[in-house]
C-alpha positions in Angstrom: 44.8 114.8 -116.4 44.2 111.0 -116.0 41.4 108.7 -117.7 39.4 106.5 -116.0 39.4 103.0 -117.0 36.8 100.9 -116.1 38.3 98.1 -114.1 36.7 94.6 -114.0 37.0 91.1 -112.1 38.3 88.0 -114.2 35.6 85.4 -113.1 38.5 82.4 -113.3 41.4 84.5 -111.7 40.1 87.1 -109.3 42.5 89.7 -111.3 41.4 92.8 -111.4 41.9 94.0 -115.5 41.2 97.0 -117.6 37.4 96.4 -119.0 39.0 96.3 -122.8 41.3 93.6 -122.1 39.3 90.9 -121.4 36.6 88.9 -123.0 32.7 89.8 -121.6 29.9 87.0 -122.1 26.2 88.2 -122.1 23.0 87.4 -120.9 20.8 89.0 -122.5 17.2 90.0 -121.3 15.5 87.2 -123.1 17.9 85.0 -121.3 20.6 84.1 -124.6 24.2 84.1 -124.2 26.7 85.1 -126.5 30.4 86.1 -126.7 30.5 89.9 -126.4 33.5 90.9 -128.2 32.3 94.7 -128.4 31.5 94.9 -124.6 28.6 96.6 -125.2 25.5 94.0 -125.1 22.6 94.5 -123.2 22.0 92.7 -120.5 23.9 90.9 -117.5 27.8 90.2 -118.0 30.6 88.4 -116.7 34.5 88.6 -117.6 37.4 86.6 -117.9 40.7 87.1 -118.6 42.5 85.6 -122.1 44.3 82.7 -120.4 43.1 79.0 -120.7 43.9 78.2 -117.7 41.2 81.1 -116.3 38.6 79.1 -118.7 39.1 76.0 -117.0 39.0 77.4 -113.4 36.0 79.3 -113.9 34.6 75.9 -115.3 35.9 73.5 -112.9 34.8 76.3 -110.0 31.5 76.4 -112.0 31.3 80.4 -111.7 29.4 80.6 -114.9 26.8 78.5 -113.3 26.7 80.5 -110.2 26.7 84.3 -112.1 24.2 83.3 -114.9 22.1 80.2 -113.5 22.8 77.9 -116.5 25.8 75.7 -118.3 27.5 77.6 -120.9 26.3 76.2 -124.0 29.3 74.3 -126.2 29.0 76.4 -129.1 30.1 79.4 -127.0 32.5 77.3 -125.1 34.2 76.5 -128.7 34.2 80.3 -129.4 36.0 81.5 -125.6 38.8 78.6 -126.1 39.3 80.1 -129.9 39.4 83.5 -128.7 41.7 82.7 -126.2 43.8 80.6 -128.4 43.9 83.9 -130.9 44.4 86.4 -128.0 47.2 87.9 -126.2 47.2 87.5 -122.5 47.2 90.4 -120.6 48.8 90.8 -117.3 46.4 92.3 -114.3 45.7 95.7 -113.6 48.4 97.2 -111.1 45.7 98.3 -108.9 45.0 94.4 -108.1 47.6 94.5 -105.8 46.7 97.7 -103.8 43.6 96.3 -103.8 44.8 93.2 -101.4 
């Protein structure tokens, strides 16, 4: 019997990856954001994938902008490019390519 994973969109990439490998950034209600780590936040959330260069296409692209409405504040700029920096990439979900 096979478990589900809960596949999600890297908003730099376009890769398709498993839900627990990437890093999730919140909205909440009241309208903060924040680095959720836990992936389990209330509230509206977008995902990238641990690569740098993802961080600075999704920047450049300004996809944050788009999904949320607003600039990513610095503070939690500082904390994706340290995450990152402390991460290990992961390589897309297989099902990405089916998916083309």
């Amino acid at each position: 019997m096979s478990t589900h994973l809960p596949l999600r969109t890297c908003s730099g990439c376009g890769g398709v990856f498993v839900k627990r490998d990437l890093l999730r950034i919140a909205r909440s209600p009241q309208g903060d954001l924040s680095l959720d780590l836990a992936g389990k936040k209330p509230g509206r959330g977008f995902y990238l994938c641990r690569r740098q260069l993802c961080l600075e296409r999704a920047l450049k692209n300004r996809n944050f902008e788009k999904k949320i409405g607003t600039r990513l504040p610095e503070e939690l700029l500082m904390q994706l490019r340290e995450s990152i920096k402390n991460g290990q990439e992961v390589e897309p979900c297989r099902r990405n390519e089916s998916m083309n």
